[in-house]
TORKOLFI-810337 format. One line per 8 residues: their letters; for each residue x, y, z of C-alpha. Coordinates in steps of 0.02 Angstrom, whole numbers, plus 50000, padded with zeros to 5 digits. Last residue first. Layout:
! TORKOLFI-810337
a) X:Y:Z  ...
***
This chain:
! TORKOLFI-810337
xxxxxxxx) 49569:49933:49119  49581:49765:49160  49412:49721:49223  49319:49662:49062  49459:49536:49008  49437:49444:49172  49600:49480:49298  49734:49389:49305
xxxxxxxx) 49818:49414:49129  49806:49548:49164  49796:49630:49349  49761:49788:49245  49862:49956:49313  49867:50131:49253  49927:50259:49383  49834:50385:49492
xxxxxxxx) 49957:50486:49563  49968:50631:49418  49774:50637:49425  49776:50701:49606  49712:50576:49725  49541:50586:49832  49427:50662:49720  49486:50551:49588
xxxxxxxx) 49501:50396:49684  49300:50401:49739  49256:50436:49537  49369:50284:49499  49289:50148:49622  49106:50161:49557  49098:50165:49367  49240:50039:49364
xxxxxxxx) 49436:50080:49336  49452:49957:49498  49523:49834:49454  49695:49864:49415  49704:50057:49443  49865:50100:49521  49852:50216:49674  50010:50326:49697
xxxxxxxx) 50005:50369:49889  50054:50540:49960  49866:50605:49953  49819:50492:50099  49947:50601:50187  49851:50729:50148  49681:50659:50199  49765:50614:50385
xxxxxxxx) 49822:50775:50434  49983:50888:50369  50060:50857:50548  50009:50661:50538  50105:50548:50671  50053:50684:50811  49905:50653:50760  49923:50466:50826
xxxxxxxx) 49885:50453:51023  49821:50653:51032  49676:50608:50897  49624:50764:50824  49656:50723:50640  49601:50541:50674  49428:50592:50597  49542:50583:50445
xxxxxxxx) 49504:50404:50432  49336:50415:50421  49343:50571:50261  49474:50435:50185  49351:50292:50187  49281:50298:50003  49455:50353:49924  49548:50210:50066
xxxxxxxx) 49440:50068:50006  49546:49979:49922  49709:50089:49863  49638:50090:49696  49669:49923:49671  49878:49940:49697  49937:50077:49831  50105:50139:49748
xxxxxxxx) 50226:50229:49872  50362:50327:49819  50486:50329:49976  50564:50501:50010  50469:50567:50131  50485:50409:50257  50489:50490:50442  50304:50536:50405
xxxxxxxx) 50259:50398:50278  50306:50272:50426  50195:50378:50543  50081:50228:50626  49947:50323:50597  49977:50354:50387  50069:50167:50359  49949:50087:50468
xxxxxxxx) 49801:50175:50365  49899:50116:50217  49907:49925:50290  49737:49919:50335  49649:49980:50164  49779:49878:50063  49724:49714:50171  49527:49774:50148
xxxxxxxx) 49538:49770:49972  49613:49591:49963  49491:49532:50089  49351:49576:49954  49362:49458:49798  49528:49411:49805  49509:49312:49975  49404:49204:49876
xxxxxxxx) 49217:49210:49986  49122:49072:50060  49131:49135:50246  49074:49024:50376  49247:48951:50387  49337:49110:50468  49513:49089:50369  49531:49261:50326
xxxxxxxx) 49591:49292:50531  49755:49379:50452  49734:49447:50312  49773:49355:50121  49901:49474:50028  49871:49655:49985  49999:49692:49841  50114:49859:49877
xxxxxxxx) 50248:49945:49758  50366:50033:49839  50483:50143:49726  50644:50193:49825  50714:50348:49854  50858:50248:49913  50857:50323:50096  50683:50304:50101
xxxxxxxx) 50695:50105:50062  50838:50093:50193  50753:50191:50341  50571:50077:50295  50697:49935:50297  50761:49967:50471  50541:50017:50515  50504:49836:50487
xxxxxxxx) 50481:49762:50654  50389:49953:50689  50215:49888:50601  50198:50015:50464  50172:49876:50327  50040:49761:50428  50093:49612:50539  50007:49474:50604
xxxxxxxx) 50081:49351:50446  50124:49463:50319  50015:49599:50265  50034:49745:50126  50165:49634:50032  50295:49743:49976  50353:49745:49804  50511:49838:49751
xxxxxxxx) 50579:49961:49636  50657:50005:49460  50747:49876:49460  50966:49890:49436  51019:49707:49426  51149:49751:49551  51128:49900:49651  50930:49919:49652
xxxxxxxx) 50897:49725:49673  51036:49652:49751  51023:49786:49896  50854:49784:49920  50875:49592:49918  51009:49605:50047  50893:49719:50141  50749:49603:50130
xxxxxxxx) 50851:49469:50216  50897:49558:50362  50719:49620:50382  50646:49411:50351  50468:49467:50386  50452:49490:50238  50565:49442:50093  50554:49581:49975
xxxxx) 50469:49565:49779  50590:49656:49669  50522:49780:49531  50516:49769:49347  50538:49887:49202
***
């Protein structure tokens, strides 16, 4: 199988590749980019593809991408190495507030890395719950809409990461995924 990477922040554009993709050479889904530029996935500039990809049923695989503000030269870190967690983090809790997976129940969306730190902050986020500005966004609450997202495991089948994402995600969301050839030999299952 393979999936179509979208051409964000290009809208128009990512709809003719939506298009291309499922209709023409027939993928199985596409691959969203959890940032791009300012913007997280949830941010309402994308919200005519969000309408598209739910009307198509559509797979959505994310990949966190370098944040915003990652270039803060006192830091000696590869993006990879924690950023990359934190972009997924953002962009699903955008996703959950901002309501996309609300008006989007159709979309199958696939948090990759274990969905960064969403199993370990999920009980923080859902203090939202009783937040007039965004529970309104979240009937079901925050925790079950949390629960929506596949989680893929690349990276983050370690002693630490999978016992969080197992609480948090029932087994038949919590898909196999290794990074390889990426990722060192030890991390890729």
């Amino acid at each position: 199988g393979a999936f179509a990477t979208l051409p964000l922040p290009d809208v128009d554009a990512a709809l003719r590749e939506l298009e291309y993709a499922l209709d023409t050479l027939r993928l199985d889904g596409v691959v969203l980019l959890t940032s791009i530029g300012n913007k997280y996935l949830g941010d309402p500039a994308f919200e005519p593809l969000f309408d598209e990809l739910d009307h198509r049923k559509a797979v959505v695989y994310t990949h966190p991408n370098i944040p915003p503000g990652f270039d803060v030269p006192e830091l000696v870190l590869p993006a990879p190495l924690i950023e990359f967690i934190f972009d997924t983090t953002r962009a699903a809790t955008n996703m959950v507030l901002s309501g996309t997976l609300e008006r989007h129940p159709d979309i199958k969306p696939i948090l990759s890395h274990a969905g960064g730190a969403i199993p370990y902050v999920a009980g923080r986020i859902a203090l939202v719950d009783d937040n007039p500005l965004v529970s309104g966004n979240i009937p079901g609450g925050a925790v079950a809409a949390l629960q929506r997202f596949y989680y893929d495991t690349a990276l983050s089948a370690t002693r630490y990461a999978l016992p969080s994402l197992r609480e948090l995600a029932d087994p038949i969301h919590i898909l196999f995924g290794s990074d390889y050839p990426f990722a060192p030999d030890g991390m890729t299952g």
